[in-house]
N, C-alpha and C positions, 0 to 999 in steps of 0.2 A: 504494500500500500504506500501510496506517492507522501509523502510527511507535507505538510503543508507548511506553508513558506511565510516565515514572519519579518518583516523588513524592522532595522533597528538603528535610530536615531540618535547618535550619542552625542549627548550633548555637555563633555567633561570640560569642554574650551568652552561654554557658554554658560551656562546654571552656577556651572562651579566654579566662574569665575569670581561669585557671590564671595564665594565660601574664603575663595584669596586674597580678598581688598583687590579685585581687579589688577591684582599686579603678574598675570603670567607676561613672558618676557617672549623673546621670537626665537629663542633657543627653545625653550620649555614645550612652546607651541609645535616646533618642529619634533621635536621628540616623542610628544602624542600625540599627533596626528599621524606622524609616520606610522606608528608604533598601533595604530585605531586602525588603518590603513591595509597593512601587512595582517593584520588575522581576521579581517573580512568584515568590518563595519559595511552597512549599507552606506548611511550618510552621515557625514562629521562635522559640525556645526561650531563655529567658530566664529564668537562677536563680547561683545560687554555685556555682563550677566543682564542686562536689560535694553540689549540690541545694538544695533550699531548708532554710531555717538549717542551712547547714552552715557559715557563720560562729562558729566557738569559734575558741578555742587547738591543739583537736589538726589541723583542717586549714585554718585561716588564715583572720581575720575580714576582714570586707568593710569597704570607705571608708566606704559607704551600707548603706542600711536595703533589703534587696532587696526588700520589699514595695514600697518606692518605687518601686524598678527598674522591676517587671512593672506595675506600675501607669502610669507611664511609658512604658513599650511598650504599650500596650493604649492609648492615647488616639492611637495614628498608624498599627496594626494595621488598616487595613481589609478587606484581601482572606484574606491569611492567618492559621492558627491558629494562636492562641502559647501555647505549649508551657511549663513545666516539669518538673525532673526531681527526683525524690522517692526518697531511698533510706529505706528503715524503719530506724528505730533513730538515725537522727538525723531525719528529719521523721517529723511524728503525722499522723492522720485530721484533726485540727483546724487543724494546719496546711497542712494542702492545702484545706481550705475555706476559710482564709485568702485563699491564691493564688485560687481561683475567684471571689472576692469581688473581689479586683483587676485579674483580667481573663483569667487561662487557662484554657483550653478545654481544651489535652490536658495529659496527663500519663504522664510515663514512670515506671514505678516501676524502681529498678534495686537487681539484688541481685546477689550472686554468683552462677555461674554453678550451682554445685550446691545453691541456697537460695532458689529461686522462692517457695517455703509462706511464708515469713517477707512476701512481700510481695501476697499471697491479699485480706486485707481492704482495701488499699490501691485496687487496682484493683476490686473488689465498692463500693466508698466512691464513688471515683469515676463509676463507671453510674449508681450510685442519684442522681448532681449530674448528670448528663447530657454529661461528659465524655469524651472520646474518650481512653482507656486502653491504654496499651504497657508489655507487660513486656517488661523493659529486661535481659538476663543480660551480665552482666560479665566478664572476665578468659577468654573462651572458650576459649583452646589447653591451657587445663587439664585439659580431659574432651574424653572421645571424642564426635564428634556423636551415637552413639547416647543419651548421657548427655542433653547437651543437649536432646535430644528428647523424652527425659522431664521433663526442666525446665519445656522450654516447655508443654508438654502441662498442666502443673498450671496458667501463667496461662492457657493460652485456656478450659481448664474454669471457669475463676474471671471471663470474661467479657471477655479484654482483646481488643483491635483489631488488633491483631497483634504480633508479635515483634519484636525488636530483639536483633542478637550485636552483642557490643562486646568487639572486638578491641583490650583496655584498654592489653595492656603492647607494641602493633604486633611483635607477636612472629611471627603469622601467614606463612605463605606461599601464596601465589594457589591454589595447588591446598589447603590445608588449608583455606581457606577456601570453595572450592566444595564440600569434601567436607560442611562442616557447613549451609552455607546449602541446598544440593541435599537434606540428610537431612529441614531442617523444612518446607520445600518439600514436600515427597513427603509427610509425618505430618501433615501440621496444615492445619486449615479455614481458615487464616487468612492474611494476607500475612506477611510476612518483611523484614525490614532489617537492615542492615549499620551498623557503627561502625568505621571504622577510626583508627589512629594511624600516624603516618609514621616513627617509629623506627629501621625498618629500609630506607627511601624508599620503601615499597611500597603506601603509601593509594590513589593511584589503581589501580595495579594490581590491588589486591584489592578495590576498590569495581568495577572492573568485570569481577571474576572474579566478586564477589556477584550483581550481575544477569545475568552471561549462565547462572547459575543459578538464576536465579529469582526474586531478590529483587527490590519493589519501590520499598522506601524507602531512600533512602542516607542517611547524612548527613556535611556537608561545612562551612566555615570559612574565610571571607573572608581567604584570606593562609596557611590555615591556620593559623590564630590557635588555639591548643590545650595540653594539658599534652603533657611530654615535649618532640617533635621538632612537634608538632602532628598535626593531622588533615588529614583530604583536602582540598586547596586548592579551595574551593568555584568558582572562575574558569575554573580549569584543567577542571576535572570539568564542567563544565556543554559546555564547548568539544569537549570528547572526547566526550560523550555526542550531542554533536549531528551528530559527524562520523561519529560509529557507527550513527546512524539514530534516537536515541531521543529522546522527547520530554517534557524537564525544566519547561516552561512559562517559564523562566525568559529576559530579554533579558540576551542573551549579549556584549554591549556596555556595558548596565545595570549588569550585577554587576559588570565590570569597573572602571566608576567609583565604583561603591560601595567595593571592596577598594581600589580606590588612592588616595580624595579622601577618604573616610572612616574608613577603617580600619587602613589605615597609618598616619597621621597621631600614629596616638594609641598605634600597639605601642609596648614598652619597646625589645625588639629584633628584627632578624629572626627568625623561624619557619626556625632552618635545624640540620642533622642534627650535634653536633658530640658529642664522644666520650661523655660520661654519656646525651644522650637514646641515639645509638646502643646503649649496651650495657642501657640498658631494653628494647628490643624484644631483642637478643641472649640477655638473661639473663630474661628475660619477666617484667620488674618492669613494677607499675602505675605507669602515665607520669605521675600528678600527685605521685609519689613524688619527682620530680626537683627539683624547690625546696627539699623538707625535705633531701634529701640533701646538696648545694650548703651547707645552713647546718651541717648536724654534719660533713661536711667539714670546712668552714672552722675549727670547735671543736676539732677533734681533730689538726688536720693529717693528712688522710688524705687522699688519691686519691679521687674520687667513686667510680671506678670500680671500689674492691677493695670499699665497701658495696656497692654495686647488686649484684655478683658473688654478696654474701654474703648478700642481701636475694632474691635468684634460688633459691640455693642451701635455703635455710630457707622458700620458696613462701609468702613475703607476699601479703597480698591486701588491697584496699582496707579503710579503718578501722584499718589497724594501722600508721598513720604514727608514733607514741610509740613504738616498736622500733627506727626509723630510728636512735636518737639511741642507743639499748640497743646495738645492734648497732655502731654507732660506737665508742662505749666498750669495747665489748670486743675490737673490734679495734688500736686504740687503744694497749692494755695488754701485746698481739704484738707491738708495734713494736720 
């Protein structure tokens, strides 16, 4: 019987650049990518843990020039397609022809989960460069998959290659997650992937609650290297997936040396569940929320955890990192 075929999205140069104060370097980058490259990643995805120039002040500048970056990954990329990820409103159409000039071939555009229209030309931008195009919906446990479904419905009218849910704040639970991944499965001409975070320890389980509904693309992170608790340990996942029947393309020995010679080497710390990432998937805050939190903490003398609670409560969503520090101080004031 033919094993069925799961495409796998790594995304160790992107999520997990969170995890490094954005300081991978173009040595580092070459090193894993190569190294993603060589034991059979589908696609390798390489940008600022919140897309390309998302280096400011409101979500934290990079060591390097990430044009370097992808450019860097793209001279040891041979098999796989390397990826960026483009939110509108901080990347333009010009700079994503930037990135294409430096070497990526697809592109995720990502928006909120109820604001697909905003990212319409992005992906129309993309087809027209001969790019392989995913609209990328964010923060998913926010809306009902019925909603979702009209979300996505506007990027595939707009030309993209398939979908992508991203389970931002690992809020999810294995069954909320086949409910939504089964709705754009059934609605939509086109494949479906999954993004999980491990917040609540449940990335692999809800990456293979995604496929046994139907999803084809996961994606996953050497060590789970990611913001928050991280994402789905891409070692582990590739191991599970081969015991379950399915087939990653991926050497399941390969990757393993890759997360432990290469990628460890160079985390800050481990990728492990400890009370603030926990209460982001709990309180379903966006998990790269967890570093600004950590520092207005530390400003105010607060608890990480009575922001995140309060940052749950008031349904932040990505872009509104300048509130973290709003919300600090006003709790701050309560004391």
């Amino acid at each position: 019987m033919e094993r069925r075929r799961i495409n796998i999205v790594d995304t160790t140069l992107r999520d997990g650049s969170h995890a490094v104060s954005h300081s991978f370097s173009p040595e580092q980058v070459t090193a894993i990518a190569g190294g993603l490259d060589r034991v059979g990643v589908s696609i390798i995805e390489c940008a600022h843990g919140d897309g390309i120039t998302g280096s400011t002040i409101n979500y934290g500048f990079s060591k390097y020039n990430e044009m370097d970056l992808i450019k860097a990954a793209s001279k040891v990329i041979k098999n796989a397609k390397q990826c960026i990820l483009l939110i509108p409103g901080i990347a333009t159409i010009e700079d994503l022809e930037e990135a294409y000039e430096n070497g990526a071939r697809v592109v995720r555009v990502a928006t909120h989960c109820t604001e697909a229209d905003v990212g319409i030309q992005h992906i129309q931008a993309a087809k027209k460069m001969g790019m392989m195009a995913v609209g990328f919906l964010m923060m998913v446990h926010m809306v009902s998959p019925e909603r979702l479904l009209e979300q996505a419905k506007i990027f595939e009218a707009a030309g993209a290659d398939y979908i992508n849910l991203a389970d931002s704040a690992g809020h999810l639970l294995p069954n909320e997650v086949t409910e939504r991944v089964k709705c754009l499965v059934e609605g939509l001409n086109i494949p479906v992937g999954f993004h999980a975070h491990n917040n609540l320890g449940l990335a692999i389980a809800n990456s293979i609650a995604a496929v046994e509904a139907g999803a084809t693309y996961i994606d996953a992170t050497c060590r789970g290297l990611g913001a928050g608790a991280g994402n789905t340990q891409l070692e582990v996942l590739t191991a599970v997936f081969d015991r379950m029947g399915y087939d990653t393309g991926i050497d399941i020995f390969g990757i393993q040396d890759v997360a432990e010679e290469i990628v460890e080497p160079i985390m800050h710390r481990p990728q492990v569940i400890k009370t603030a990432p926990l209460m982001l998937g709990y309180a379903g805050v966006y998990s790269s929320f967890l570093l600004h939190t950590y520092k207005a903490a530390e400003k105010f003398n607060l608890n990480p955890r009575d922001i995140l609670v309060e940052l749950g409560k008031r349904r932040m969503v990505g872009g509104q990192e300048d509130m973290i520090v709003d919300v600090a101080y006003q709790l701050s004031l309560n004391k």
